[in-house]
NUDREN-801490 format. One record per residue (C-alpha): residue in three letters; x, y, z; residue number from 1. Coordinates in steps of 0.25 Angstrom, whole numbers, plus 2048, in hexadecimal, padded with zeros to 3 digits. Layout:
% NUDREN-801490
PT_resn_x_y_z_resi
PT_ALA_X_Y_Z_NUM
...
***
This chain:
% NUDREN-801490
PT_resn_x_y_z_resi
PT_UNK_D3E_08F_78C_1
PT_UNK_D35_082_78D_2
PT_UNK_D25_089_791_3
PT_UNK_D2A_097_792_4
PT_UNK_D2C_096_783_5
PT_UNK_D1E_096_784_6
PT_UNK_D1D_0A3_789_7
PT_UNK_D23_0B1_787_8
PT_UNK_D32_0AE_784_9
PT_UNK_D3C_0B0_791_10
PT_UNK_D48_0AE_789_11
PT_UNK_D50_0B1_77B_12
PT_UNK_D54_0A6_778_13
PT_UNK_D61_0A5_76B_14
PT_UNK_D68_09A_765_15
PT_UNK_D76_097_768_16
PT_UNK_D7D_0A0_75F_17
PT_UNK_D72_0A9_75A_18
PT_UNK_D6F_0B7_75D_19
PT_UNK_D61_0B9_75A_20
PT_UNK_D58_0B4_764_21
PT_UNK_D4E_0A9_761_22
PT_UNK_D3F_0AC_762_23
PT_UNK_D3B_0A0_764_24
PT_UNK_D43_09E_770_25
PT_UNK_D49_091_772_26
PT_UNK_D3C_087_76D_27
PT_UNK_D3E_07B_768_28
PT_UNK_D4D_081_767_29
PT_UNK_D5A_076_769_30
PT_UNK_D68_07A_76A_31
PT_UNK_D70_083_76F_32
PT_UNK_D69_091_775_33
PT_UNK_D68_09D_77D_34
PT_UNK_D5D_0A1_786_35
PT_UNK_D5C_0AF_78E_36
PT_UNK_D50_0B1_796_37
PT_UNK_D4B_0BE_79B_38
PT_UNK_D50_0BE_7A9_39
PT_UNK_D5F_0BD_7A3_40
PT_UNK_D60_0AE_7A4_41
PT_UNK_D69_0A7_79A_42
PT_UNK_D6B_098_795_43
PT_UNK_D73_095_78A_44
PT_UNK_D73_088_784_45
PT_UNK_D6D_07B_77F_46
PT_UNK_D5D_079_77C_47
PT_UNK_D56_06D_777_48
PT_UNK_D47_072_772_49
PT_UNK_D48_080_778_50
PT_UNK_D4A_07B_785_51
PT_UNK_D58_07C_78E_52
PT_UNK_D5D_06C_78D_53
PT_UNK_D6D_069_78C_54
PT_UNK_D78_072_792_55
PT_UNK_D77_080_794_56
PT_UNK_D7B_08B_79B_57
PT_UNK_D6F_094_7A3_58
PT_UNK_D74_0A1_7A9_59
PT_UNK_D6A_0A8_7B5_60
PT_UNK_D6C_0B8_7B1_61
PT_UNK_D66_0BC_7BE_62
PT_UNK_D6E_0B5_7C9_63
PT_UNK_D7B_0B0_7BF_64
PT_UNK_D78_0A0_7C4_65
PT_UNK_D7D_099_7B5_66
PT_UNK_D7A_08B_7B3_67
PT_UNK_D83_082_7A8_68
PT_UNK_D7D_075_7A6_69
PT_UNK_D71_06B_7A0_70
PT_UNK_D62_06C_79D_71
PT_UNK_D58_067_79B_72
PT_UNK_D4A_06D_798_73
PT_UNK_D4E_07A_79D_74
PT_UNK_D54_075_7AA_75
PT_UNK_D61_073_7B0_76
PT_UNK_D64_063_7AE_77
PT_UNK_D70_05B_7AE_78
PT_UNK_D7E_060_7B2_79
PT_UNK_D81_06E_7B3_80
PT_UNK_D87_078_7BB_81
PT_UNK_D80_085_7C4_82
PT_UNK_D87_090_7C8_83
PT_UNK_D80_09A_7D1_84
PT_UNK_D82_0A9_7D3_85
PT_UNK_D83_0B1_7E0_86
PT_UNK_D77_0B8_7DC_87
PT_UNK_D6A_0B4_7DF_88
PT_UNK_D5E_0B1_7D2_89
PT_UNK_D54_0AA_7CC_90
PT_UNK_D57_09C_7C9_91
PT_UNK_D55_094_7BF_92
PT_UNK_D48_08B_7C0_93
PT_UNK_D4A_080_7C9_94
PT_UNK_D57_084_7CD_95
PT_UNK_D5B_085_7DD_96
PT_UNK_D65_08F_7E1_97
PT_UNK_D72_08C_7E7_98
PT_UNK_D6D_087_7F5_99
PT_UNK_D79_08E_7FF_100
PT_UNK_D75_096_80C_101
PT_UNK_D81_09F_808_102
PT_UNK_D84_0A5_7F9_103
PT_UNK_D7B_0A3_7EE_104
PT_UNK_D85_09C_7E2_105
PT_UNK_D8D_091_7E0_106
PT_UNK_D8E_085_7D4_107
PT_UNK_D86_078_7D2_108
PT_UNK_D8B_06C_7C9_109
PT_UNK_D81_062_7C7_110
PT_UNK_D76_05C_7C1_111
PT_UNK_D68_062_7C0_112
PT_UNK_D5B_05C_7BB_113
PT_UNK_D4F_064_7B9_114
PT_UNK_D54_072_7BD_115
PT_UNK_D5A_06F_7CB_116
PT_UNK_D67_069_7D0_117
PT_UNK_D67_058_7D0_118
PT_UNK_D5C_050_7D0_119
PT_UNK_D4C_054_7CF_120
PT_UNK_D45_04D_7DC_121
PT_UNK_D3A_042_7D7_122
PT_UNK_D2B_04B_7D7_123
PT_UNK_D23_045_7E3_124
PT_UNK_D1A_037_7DC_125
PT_UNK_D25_037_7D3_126
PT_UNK_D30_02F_7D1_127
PT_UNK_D3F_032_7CB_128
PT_UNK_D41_02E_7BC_129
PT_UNK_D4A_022_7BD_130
PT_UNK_D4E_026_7AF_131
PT_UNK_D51_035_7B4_132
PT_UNK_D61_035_7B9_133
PT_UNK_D64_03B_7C6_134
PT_UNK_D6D_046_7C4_135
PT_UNK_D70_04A_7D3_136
PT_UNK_D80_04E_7D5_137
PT_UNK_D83_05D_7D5_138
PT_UNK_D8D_065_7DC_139
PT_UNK_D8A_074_7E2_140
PT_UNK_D95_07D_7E5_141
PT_UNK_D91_088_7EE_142
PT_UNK_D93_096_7EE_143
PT_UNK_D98_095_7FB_144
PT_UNK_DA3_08A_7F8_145
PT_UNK_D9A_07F_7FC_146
PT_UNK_D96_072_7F3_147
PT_UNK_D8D_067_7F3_148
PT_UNK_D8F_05C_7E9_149
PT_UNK_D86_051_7E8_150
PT_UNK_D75_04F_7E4_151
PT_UNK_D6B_058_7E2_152
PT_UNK_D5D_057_7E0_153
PT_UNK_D52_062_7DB_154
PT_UNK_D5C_06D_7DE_155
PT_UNK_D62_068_7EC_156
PT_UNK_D6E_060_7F2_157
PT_UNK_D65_052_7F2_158
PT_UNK_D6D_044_7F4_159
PT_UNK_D7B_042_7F8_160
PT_UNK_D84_04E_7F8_161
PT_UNK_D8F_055_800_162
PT_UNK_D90_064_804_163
PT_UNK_D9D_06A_808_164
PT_UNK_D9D_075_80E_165
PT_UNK_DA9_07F_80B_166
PT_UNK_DA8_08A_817_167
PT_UNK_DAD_07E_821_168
PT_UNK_DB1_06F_818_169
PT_UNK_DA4_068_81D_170
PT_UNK_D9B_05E_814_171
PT_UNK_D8D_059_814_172
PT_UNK_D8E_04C_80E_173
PT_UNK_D81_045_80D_174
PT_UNK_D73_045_809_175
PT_UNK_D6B_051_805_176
PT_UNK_D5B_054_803_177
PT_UNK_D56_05F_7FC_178
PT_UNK_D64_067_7FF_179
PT_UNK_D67_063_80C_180
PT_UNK_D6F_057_813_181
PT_UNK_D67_04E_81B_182
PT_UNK_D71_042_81F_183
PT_UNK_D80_041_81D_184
PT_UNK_D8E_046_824_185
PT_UNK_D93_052_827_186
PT_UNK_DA1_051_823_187
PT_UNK_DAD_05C_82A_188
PT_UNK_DBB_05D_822_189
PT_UNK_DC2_057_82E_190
PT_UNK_DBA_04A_82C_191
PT_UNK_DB0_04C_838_192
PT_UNK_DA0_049_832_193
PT_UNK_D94_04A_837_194
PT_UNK_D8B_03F_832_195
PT_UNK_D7B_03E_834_196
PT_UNK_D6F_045_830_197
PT_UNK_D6B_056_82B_198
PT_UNK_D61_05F_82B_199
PT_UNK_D64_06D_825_200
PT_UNK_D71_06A_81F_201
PT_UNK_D75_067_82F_202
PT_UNK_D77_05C_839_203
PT_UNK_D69_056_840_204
PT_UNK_D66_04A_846_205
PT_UNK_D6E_03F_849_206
PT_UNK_D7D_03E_844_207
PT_UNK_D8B_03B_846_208
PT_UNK_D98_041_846_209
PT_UNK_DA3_039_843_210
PT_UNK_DB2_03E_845_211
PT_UNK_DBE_03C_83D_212
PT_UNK_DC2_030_848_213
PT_UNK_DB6_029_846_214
PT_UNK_DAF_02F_854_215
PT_UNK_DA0_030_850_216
PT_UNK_D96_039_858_217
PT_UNK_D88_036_858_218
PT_UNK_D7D_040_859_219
PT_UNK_D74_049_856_220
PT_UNK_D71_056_850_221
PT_UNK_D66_060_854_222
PT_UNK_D62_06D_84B_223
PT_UNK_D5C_079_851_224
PT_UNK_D56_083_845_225
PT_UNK_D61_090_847_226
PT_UNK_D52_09A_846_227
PT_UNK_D4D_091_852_228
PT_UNK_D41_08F_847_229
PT_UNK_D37_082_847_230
PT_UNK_D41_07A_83D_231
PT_UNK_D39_076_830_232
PT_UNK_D3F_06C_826_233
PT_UNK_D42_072_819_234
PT_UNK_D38_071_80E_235
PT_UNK_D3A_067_802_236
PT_UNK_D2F_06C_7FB_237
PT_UNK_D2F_075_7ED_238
PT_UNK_D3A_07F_7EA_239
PT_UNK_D37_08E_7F1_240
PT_UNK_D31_086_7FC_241
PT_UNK_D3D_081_805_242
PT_UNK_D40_087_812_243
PT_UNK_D4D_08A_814_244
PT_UNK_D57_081_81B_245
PT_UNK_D56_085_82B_246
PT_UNK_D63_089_832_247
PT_UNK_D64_081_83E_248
PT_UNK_D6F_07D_849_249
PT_UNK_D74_070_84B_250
PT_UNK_D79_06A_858_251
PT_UNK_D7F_05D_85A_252
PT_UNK_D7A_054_866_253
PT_UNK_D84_047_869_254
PT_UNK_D7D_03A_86C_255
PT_UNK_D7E_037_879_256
PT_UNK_D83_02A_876_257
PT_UNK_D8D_02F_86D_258
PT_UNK_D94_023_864_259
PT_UNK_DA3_024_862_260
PT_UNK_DA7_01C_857_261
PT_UNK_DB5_01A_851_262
PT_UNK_DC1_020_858_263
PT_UNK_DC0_020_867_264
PT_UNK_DB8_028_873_265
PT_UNK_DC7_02E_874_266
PT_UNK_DC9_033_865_267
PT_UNK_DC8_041_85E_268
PT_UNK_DBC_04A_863_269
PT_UNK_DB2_04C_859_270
PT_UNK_DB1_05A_856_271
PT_UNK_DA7_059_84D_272
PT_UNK_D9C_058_858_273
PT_UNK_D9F_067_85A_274
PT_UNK_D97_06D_84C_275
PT_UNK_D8B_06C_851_276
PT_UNK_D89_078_847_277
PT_UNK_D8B_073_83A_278
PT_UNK_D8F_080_82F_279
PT_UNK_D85_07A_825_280
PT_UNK_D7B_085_822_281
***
């Protein structure tokens, strides 16, 4: 569709309703259609002059990912639902895979624009369109039973979200960049959080714990890369071209000066000054 109806046809392409396939494909077509490419990919639903725009339904043959939602000019835009397969394939252009360091699967509900979950980043010398809404919120349920609910932006957990974690209760609630959290609290189902700073998904830097009696320990986190490798930060640069996020251990170093607020020198022990290995891969 779009340029490739400029070339060799890479898709039959019928009417809603009709059996014999139209030659010309879906040019300058509007309405209700179904397109089946070469490779075994399906969308059946709405086009405006031969192009997917409005709701639809595109089914990937290869892997079994199925995406039921909005379009516009060929691309995922607007609300709609992913739901990815256990099996590995191609995906659609523009389109992240699940980003899980465990089983390749699970749901998203959101908004997309342009092809990727949430908002598209502002090109460098440009500025975003003012007129252009901000649809950021979407909610990812993992095949492993974890979910993050909250913004996105070019494909990635970007803004303010939370991740919950289903092996052990915890959340990361804060702020995240290009998929990763970089400031807010790590919050335990007892009520203990650790509050401060991340790198990797993980504690580093300075921080606070802070104890269901209001005890508060200040500190700091140090990260030692788990390969013993010269730690690199993580590329922000083009897709295909990221390093992937290093494995590293963290250890928790109390000031020496330690600050007890709230409750007394004499209240419940803080146990939460014992994780110095966080379970967040």
């Amino acid at each position: 569709m779009g340029d490739e109806e400029e070339e060799e046809p890479k898709y039959e392409f019928r009417v809603k309703g009709q059996d014999k396939k139209r030659e010309e494909g879906s040019r300058s077509y509007t309405g209700e259609g179904r397109a089946k490419f070469l490779n075994g990919d399906t969308y059946d639903g709405t086009f405006v002059e031969g192009q997917r725009r409005g709701k639809g339904t595109y089914l990937f043959k290869k892997n079994g990912d199925l995406y039921e939602g909005h379009y516009e000019e060929n691309r995922k835009s607007g609300f709609g639902k992913m739901t990815y397969s256990n099996k590995t394939g191609e995906e659609e252009e523009g389109e992240d895979p699940p980003e899980t360091d465990s089983l390749r699967g699970g749901t998203y509900l959101g908004y997309y624009t342009g092809g990727k979950r949430g908002c598209l980043t502002a090109q460098p010398g440009q500025e975003a369109d003012p007129e252009l809404p901000k649809l950021k919120d979407g909610t990812f349920t993992y095949a492993n039973g974890d979910v993050y609910i909250g913004e996105w932006e070019a494909g990635k957990k970007h803004g303010t979200g939370t991740y919950c974690y289903k092996k052990d209760g915890t959340k990361l609630v804060g702020e995240w960049t290009n998929g990763q959290i970089t400031i807010g609290q790590w919050i335990f189902p007892n009520g203990i959080f650790y509050s401060g700073m991340f790198r990797y998904n993980k504690p580093f830097g300075k921080g606070v714990w802070i104890c269901k009696a209001g005890n508060q320990l200040l500190g700091e986190y140090i990260q030692k890369d788990q390969n013993e490798a010269a730690e690199e930060e993580p590329a922000d640069g083009e897709e295909g071209v990221e390093k992937p996020m290093p494995k590293v251990w963290c250890h928790f170093k109390p000031s020496k000066s330690s600050a007890v607020r709230g409750g007394t020198m004499f209240g419940p022990k803080c146990d939460a000054i014992k994780l110095v290995e966080p379970p967040l891969d």
